[in-house]
KOLLO-444510 format. One record per residue (C-alpha): residue in three letters; residue number from 1; y, x, z. Coordinates in Angstrom, 2 decimals. Layout:
BEGIN
ALA_NUM_Y_X_Z
...
//
This chain:
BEGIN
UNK_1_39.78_-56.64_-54.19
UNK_2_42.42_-57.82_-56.38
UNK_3_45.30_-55.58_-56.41
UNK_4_49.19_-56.47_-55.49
UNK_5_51.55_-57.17_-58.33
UNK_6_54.75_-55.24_-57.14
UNK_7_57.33_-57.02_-54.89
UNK_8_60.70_-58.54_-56.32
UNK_9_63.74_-57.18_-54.14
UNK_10_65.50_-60.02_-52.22
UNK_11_69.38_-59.02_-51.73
UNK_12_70.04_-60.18_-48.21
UNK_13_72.92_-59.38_-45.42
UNK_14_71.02_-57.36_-43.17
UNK_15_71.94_-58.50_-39.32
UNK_16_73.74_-56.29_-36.62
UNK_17_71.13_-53.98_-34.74
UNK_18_69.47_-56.46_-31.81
UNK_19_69.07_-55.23_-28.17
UNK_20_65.27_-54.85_-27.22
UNK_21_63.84_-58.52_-27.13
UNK_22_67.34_-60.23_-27.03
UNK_23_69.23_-61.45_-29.90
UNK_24_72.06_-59.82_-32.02
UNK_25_75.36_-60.44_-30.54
UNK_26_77.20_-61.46_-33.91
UNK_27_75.95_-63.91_-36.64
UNK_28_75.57_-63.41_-40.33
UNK_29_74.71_-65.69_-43.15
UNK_30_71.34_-64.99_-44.63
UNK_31_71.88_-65.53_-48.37
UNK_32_68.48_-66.48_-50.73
UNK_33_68.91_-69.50_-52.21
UNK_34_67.97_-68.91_-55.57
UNK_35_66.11_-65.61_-55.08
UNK_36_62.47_-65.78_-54.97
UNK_37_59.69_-65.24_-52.82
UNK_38_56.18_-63.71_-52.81
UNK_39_53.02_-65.12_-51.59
UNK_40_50.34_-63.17_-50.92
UNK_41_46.76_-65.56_-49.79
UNK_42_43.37_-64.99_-48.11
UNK_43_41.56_-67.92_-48.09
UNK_44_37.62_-69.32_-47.25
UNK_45_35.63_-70.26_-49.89
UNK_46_37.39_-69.11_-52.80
UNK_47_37.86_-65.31_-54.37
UNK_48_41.86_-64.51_-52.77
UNK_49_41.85_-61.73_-50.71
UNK_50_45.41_-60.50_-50.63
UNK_51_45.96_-62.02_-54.07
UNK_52_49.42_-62.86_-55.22
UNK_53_49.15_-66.62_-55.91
UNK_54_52.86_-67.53_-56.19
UNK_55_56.62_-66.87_-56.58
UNK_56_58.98_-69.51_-55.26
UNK_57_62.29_-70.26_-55.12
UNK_58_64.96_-70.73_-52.18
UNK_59_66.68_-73.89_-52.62
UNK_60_69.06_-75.49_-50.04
UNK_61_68.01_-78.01_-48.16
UNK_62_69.09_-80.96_-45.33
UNK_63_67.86_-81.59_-41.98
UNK_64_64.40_-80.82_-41.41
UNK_65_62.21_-83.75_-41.17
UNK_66_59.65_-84.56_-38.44
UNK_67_57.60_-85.68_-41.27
UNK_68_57.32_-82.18_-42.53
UNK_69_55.33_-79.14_-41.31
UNK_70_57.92_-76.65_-40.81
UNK_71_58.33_-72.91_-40.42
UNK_72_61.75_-71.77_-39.11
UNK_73_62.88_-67.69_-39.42
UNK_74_66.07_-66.69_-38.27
UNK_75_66.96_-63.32_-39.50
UNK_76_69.91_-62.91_-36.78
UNK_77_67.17_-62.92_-33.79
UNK_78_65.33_-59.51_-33.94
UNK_79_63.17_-58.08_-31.19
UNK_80_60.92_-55.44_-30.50
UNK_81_60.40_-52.39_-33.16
UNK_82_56.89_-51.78_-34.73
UNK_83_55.24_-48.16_-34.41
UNK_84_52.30_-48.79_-36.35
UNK_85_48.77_-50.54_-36.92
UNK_86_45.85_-49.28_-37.29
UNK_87_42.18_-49.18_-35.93
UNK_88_40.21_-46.06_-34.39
UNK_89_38.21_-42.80_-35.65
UNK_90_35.36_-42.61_-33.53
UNK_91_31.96_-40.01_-33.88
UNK_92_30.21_-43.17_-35.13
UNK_93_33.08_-44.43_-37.96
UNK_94_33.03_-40.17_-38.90
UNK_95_29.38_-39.66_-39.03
UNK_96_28.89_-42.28_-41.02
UNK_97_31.67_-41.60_-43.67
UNK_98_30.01_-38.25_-44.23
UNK_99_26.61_-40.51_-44.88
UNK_100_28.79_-41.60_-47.99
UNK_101_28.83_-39.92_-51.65
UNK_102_32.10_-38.72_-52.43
UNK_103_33.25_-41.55_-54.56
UNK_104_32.37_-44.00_-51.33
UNK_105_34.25_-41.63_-49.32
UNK_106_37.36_-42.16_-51.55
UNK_107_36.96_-45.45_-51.79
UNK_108_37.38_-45.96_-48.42
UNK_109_39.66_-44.03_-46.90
UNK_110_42.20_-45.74_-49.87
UNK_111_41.18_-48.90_-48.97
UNK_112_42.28_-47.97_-45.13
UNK_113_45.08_-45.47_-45.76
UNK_114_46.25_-45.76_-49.03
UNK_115_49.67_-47.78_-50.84
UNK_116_46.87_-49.65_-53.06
UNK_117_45.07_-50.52_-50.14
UNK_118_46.60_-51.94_-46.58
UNK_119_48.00_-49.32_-45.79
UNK_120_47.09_-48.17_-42.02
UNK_121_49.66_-46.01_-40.00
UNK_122_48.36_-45.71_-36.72
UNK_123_45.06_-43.56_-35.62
UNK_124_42.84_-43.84_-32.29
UNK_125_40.02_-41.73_-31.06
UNK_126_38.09_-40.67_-27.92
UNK_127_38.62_-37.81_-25.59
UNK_128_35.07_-36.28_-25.68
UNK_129_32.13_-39.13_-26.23
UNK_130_32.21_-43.12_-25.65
UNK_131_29.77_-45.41_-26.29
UNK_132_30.13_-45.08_-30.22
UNK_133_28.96_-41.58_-30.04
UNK_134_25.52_-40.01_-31.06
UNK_135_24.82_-39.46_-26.93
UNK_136_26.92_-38.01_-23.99
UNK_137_28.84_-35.37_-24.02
UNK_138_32.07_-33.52_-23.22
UNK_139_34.09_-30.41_-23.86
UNK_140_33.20_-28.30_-21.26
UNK_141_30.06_-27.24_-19.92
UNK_142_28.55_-29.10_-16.86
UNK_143_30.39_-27.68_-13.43
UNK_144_33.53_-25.36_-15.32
UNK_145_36.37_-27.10_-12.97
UNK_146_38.51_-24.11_-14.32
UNK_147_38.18_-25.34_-18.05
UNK_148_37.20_-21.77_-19.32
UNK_149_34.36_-23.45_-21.63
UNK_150_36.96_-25.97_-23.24
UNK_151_36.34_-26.72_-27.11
UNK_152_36.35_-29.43_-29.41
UNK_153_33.77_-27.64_-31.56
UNK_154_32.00_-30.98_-31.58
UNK_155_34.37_-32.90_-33.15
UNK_156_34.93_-30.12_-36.08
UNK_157_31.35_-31.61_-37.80
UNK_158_32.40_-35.12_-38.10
UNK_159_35.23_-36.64_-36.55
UNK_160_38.20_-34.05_-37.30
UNK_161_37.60_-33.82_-40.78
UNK_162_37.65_-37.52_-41.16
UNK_163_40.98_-37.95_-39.36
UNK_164_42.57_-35.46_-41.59
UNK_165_41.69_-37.00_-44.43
UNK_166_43.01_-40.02_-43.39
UNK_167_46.23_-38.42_-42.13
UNK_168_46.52_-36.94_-46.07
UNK_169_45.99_-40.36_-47.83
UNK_170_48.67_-42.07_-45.52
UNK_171_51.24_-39.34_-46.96
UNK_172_50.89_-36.50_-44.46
UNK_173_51.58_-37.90_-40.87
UNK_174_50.55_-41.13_-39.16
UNK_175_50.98_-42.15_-35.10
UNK_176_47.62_-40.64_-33.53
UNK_177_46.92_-40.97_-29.54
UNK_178_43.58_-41.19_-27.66
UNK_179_41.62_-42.23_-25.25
UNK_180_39.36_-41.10_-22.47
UNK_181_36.16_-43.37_-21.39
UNK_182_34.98_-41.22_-18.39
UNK_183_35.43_-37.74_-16.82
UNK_184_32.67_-35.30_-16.96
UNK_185_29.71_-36.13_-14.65
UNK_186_30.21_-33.53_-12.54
UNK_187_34.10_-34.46_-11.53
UNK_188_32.42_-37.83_-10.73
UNK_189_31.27_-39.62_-7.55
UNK_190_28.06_-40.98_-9.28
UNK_191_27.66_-37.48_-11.31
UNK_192_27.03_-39.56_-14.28
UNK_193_29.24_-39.79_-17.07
UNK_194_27.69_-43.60_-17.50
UNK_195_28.05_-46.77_-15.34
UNK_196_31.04_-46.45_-14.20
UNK_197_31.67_-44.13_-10.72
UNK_198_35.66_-42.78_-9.58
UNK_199_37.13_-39.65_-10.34
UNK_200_36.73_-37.45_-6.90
UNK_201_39.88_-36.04_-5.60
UNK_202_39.24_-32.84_-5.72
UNK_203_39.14_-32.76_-9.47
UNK_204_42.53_-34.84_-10.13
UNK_205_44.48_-31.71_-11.62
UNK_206_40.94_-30.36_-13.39
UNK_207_40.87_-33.81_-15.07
UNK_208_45.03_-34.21_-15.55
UNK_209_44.43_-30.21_-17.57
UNK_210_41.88_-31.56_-19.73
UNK_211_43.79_-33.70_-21.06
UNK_212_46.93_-31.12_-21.52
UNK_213_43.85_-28.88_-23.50
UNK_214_42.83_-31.86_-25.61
UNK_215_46.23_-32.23_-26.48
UNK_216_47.25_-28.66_-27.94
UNK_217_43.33_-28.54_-29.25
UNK_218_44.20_-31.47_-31.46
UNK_219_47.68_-30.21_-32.19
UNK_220_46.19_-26.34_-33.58
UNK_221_44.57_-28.40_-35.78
UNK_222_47.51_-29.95_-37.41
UNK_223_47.10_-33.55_-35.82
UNK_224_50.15_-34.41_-34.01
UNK_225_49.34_-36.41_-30.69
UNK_226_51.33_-38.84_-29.56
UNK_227_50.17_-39.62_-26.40
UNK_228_47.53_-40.80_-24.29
UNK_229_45.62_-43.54_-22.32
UNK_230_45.12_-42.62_-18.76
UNK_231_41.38_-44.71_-19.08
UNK_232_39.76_-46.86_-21.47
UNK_233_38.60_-49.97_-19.41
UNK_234_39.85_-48.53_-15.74
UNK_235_38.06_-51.76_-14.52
UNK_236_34.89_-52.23_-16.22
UNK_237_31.54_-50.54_-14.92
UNK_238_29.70_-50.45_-18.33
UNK_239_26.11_-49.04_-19.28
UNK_240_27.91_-46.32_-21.33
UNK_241_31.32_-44.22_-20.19
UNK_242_33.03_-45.74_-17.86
UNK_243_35.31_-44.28_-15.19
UNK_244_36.59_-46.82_-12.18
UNK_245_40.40_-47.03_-11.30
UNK_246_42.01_-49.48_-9.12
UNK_247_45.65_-50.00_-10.01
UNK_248_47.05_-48.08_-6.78
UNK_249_44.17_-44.99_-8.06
UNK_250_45.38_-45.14_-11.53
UNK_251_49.11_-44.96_-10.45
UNK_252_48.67_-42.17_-7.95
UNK_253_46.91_-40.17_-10.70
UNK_254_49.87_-41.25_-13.13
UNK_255_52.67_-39.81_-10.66
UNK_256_50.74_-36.82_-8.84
UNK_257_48.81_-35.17_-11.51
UNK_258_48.50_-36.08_-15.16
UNK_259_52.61_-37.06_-15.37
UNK_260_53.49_-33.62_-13.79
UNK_261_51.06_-31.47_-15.30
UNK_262_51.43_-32.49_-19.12
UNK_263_55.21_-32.16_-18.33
UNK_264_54.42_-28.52_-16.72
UNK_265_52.51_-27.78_-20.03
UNK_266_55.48_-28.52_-22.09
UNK_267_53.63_-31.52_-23.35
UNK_268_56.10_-34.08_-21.57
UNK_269_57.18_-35.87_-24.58
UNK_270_53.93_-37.20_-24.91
UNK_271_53.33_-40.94_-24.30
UNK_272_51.37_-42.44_-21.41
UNK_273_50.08_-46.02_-21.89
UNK_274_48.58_-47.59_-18.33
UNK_275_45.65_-49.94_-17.79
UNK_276_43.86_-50.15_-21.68
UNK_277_42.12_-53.04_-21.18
UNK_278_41.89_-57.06_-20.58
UNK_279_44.77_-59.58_-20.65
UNK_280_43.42_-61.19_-17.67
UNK_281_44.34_-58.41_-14.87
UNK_282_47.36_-56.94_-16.35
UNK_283_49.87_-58.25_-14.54
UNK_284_48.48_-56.67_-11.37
UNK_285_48.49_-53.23_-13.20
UNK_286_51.86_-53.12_-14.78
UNK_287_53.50_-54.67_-11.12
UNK_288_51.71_-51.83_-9.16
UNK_289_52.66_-48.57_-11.67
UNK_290_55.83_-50.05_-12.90
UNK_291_57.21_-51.17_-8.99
UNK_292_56.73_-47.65_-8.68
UNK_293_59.83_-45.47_-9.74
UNK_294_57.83_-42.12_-9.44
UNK_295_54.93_-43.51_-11.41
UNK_296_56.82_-45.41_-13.71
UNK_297_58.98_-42.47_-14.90
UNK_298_55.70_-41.17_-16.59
UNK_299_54.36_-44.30_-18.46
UNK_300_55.80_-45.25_-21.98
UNK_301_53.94_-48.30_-21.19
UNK_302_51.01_-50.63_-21.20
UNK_303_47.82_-51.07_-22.89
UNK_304_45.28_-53.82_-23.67
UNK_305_41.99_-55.35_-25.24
UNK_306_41.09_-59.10_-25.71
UNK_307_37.46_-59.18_-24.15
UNK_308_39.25_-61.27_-21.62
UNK_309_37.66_-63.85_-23.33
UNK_310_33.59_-63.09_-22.46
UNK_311_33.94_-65.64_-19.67
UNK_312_35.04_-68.47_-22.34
UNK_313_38.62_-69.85_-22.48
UNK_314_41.62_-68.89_-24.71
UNK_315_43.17_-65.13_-24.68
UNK_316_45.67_-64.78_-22.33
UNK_317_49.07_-64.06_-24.19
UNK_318_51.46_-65.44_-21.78
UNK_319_50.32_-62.24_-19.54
UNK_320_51.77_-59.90_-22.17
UNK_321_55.18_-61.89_-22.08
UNK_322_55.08_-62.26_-18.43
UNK_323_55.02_-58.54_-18.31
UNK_324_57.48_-57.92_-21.15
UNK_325_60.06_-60.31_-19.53
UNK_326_59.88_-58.05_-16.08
UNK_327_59.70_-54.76_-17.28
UNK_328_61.64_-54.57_-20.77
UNK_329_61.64_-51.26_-20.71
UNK_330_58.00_-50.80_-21.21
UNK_331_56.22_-51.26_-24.38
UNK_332_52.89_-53.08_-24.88
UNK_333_50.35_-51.85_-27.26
UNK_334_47.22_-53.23_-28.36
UNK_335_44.61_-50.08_-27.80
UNK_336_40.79_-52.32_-28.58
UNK_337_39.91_-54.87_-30.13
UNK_338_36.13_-55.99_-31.96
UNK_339_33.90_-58.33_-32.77
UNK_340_31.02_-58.20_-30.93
UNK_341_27.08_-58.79_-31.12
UNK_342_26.58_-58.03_-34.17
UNK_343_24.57_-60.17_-37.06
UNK_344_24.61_-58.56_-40.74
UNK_345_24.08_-62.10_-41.64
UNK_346_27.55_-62.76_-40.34
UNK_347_29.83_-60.14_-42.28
UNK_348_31.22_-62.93_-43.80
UNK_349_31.60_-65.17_-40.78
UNK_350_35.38_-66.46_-40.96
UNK_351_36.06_-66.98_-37.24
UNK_352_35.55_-63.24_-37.22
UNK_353_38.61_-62.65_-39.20
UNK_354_40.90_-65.65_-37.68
UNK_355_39.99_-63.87_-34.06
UNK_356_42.13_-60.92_-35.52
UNK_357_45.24_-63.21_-36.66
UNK_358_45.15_-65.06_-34.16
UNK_359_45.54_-62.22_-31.75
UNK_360_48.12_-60.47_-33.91
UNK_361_50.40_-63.40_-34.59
UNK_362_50.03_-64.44_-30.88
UNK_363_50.40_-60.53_-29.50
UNK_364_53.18_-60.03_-31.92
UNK_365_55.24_-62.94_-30.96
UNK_366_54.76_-61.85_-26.67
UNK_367_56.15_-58.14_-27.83
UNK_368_53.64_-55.95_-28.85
UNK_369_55.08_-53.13_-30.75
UNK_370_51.35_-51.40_-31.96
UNK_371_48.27_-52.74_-32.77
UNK_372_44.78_-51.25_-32.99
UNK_373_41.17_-52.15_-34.41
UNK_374_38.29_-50.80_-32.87
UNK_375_35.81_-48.88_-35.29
UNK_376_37.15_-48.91_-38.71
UNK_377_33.51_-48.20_-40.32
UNK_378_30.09_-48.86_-38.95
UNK_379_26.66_-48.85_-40.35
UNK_380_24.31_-51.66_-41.61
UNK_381_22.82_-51.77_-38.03
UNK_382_26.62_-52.21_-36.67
UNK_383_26.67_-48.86_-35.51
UNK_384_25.48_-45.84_-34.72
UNK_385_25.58_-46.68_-30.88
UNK_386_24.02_-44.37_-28.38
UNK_387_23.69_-47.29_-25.55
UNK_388_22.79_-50.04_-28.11
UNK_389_26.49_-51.89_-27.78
UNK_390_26.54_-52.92_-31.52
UNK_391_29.76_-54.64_-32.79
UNK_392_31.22_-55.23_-36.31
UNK_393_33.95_-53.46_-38.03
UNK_394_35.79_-54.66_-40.89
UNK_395_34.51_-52.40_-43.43
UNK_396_30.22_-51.38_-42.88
UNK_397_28.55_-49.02_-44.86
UNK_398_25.54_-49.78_-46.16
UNK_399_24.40_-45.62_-45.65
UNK_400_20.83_-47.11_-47.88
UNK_401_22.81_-47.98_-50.91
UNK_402_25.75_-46.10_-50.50
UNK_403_27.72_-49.53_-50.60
UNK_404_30.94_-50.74_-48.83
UNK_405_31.31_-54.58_-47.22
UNK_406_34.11_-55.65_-46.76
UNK_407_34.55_-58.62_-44.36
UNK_408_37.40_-61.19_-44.38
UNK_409_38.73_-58.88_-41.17
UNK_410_39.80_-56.25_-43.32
UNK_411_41.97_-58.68_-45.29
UNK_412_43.39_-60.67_-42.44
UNK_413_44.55_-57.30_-41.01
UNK_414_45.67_-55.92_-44.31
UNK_415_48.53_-59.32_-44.31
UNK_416_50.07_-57.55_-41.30
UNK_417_49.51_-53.62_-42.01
UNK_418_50.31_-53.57_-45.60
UNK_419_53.34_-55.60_-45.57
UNK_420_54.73_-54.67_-41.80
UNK_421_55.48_-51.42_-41.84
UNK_422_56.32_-48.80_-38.39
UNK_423_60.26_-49.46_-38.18
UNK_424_60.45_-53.34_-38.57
UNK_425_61.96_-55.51_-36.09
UNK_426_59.91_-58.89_-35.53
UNK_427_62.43_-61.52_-36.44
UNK_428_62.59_-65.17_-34.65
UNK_429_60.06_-67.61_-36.20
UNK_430_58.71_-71.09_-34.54
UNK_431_56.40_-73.18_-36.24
UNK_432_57.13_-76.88_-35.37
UNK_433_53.41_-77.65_-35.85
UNK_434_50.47_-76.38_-33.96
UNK_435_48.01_-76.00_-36.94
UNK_436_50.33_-73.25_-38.45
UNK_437_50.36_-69.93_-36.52
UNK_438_53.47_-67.43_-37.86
UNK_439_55.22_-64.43_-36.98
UNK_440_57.69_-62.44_-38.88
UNK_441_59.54_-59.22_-39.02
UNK_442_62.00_-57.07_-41.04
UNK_443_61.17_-54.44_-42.86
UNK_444_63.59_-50.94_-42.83
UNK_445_64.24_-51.52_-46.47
UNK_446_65.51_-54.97_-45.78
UNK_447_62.89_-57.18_-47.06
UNK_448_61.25_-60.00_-44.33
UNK_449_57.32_-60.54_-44.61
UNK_450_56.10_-63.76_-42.51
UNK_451_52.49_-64.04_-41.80
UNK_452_51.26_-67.61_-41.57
UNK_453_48.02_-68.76_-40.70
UNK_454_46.04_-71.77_-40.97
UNK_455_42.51_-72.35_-39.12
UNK_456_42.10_-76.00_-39.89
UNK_457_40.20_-77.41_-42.55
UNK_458_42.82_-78.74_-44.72
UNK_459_45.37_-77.64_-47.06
UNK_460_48.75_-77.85_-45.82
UNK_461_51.86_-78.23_-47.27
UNK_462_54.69_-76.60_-45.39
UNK_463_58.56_-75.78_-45.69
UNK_464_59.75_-71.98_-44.57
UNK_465_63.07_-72.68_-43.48
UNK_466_65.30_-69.02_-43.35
UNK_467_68.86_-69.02_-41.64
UNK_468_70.47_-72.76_-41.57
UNK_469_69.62_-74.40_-44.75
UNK_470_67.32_-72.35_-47.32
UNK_471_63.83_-72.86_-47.46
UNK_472_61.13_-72.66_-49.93
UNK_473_57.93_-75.07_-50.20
UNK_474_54.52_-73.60_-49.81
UNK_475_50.57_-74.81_-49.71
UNK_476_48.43_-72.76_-47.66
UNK_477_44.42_-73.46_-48.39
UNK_478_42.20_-74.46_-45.14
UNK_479_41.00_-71.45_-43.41
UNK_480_44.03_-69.07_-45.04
UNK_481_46.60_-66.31_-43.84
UNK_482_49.35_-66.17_-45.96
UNK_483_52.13_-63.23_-45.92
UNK_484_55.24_-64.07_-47.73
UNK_485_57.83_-61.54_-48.88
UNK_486_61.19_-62.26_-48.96
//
């Protein structure tokens, strides 16, 4: 990977602080012309992965031209606030990081975490076992409603070790929340931590405690948590862990149980995200919780995948703004995403990587403040996977020759995570072309990166207009992301 030439500062007048997702009340000149900026490529068919491959200059410059393929930014329209991307930890990414020499191990947790790589600031993982686990299992033993058994032993072998090292190389802290994908068997209508089945009644508060121990668990080990997910995929019934919650279940269990209890465990600053999963039904989710004052009091907000898409069609964005524009008050975070059947003869499949700017820029651009991969590491057989659900991840390991492969993935997210950083306000940015995707946000030390993306098959010349009348001229390759500092 070639590495990044530092950035030039850009002088700018910083705008007034926005309100959340409306614009800034007074209007200041953005001042460039004359000051440079940085482009920073990933392209098909050629050797850039985040490679500098210009500086250019702000000039000022007339009417835009229908002729032209334009990019407009305007500094003085900020939105929502970035926490952090990132992807997830699971038992599979862990165990097979300790497969690695040390050198590999280095290697890759820089590439993830560190200032020379892109930089990840958000962490994932499972409450007990999911599908990317070795096989079942929980922290309790089978039947101990009281919790007396509790201990994360099982995660001390693999998984802990690996998040702390992570949680070093990003400088010593890093937003880390979690995710369960079924209750114990036993608290279960189907007794079986697989195919789905409801949470019985009876064990509500059992199941609202475990999370309260998971939390403090986690935090004795010097991992602060900052919050939860009440259930990964409340509406699939999958061959691995799966737990079934209709929206009126999930917010009873919200209001009743896990809200109160975490709060009677001192642990009420942690953050609740609702639904974790698919576009497609979240409307019904956030109307039901959110309508609810008692329920909504206890949800920081919602979460969600992009599998929507299994039953063909585009992803649904306009769902996340739908939901943003009647509940501003509640953030949207993007807890899952993957590519899935995995092919080692595709890690270098392109579409692969467009899926994940696509979805950012697009995501980005409805109001989601956080965004988060699936597995960050998986083997050469796209796992290990105890249920057979093999996916890829945007680094593999090749565990038989102690290699890394990187797959255009990695760089596509890298042009958001390494140059977007927790604290930046997305700015306004419109593309007056449909070819050329874009989002853009501000950085706390003042500098703007804009992400632009390009899935035809051509080269494209295109002018990024910032403020009135400033705007540089840029080629982006077919097939390229582009993020351009400023």
């Amino acid at each position: 990977m070639k590495r990044f030439i530092p950035l030039i500062a850009i002088a700018f007048i910083a705008c007034s602080q926005p309100n959340k997702n409306k614009t800034t009340n007074s209007t200041k000149e953005f001042i460039a012309e004359g000051k440079t900026a940085t482009v920073i490529t990933t392209a098909k068919d050629t050797d850039l992965r985040l490679s500098q491959t210009n500086q250019v200059e702000f000039i000022k410059t007339k009417q835009a031209l229908e002729t032209e393929n334009s990019i407009f930014v305007n500094p003085n329209n900020t939105f929502q606030t970035l926490i952090g991307i990132g992807g997830a930890i699971t038992d599979a990414s862990a165990k097979v990081f300790a497969k690695l020499t040390k050198e590999k191990q280095e290697e890759f947790i820089t590439a993830y975490y560190g200032k020379e790589g892109i930089n990840y600031t958000l962490i994932r993982t499972s409450i007990h076992s999911c599908d990317f686990s070795s096989g079942s299992f929980t922290y309790i033993k089978e039947g101990d409603k009281e919790l007396k058994t509790f201990s994360i032993d099982h995660d001390r072998q693999y998984r802990l070790p690996m998040i702390k090292r992570a949680i070093k190389k990003a400088g010593g802290s890093m937003l880390f929340y979690a995710s369960p994908w079924s209750p114990p068997a036993f608290m279960k209508d189907n007794k079986n931590m697989l195919q789905g089945g409801k949470l019985l009644p009876e064990y509500y508060d059992a199941w609202a405690r475990y999370y309260a121990k998971f939390i403090k668990a986690y935090e004795k080990e010097g991992i602060p948590v900052w919050g939860v997910t009440i259930q990964n995929e409340p509406m699939a019934i999958q061959r691995w862990e799966s737990c079934i919650y209709t929206a009126e279940e999930e917010r009873d269990f919200l209001k009743n149980h896990l809200g109160p209890i975490l709060k009677q465990e001192g642990l009420g600053d942690k953050n609740i995200v609702v639904w974790d999963h698919n576009r497609d039904l979240i409307t019904h989710r956030a109307n039901t919780i959110f309508d609810d004052p008692d329920a909504a009091k206890y949800a920081w907000g919602t979460g969600f995948h992009w599998y929507e898409t299994w039953r063909g069609g585009e992803p649904m964005f306009d769902n996340l703004q739908k939901i943003q524009e009647a509940y501003p008050d509640k953030k949207l975070l993007f807890t899952e995403g993957c590519n899935e059947a995995f092919d080692p003869a595709k890690y270098q499949y392109w579409p692969n990587a467009e899926r994940y700017g696509h979805s950012m820029i697009n995501d980005f651009n409805r109001g989601t403040v956080g965004w988060t991969d699936w597995n960050i590491l998986l083997d050469e057989t796209g796992g290990p996977n105890h249920v057979g659900n093999l996916c890829f991840s945007p680094i593999h390991a090749d565990t038989r020759t102690d290699s890394l492969i990187y797959t255009p993935s990695y760089y596509y997210l890298g042009h958001f995570s390494k140059y977007i950083r927790p604290g930046a306000k997305r700015v306004s940015t419109v593309s007056s072309v449909s070819f050329l995707e874009s989002t853009s946000f501000i950085n706390e030390d003042g500098k703007i990166a804009t992400v632009v993306m390009n899935r035809s098959e051509q080269s494209i010349n295109y002018q990024l207009y910032v403020g009135a009348n400033q705007a540089v001229s840029i080629n982006i390759p077919a097939r390229a992301i582009q993020t351009i500092i400023y």
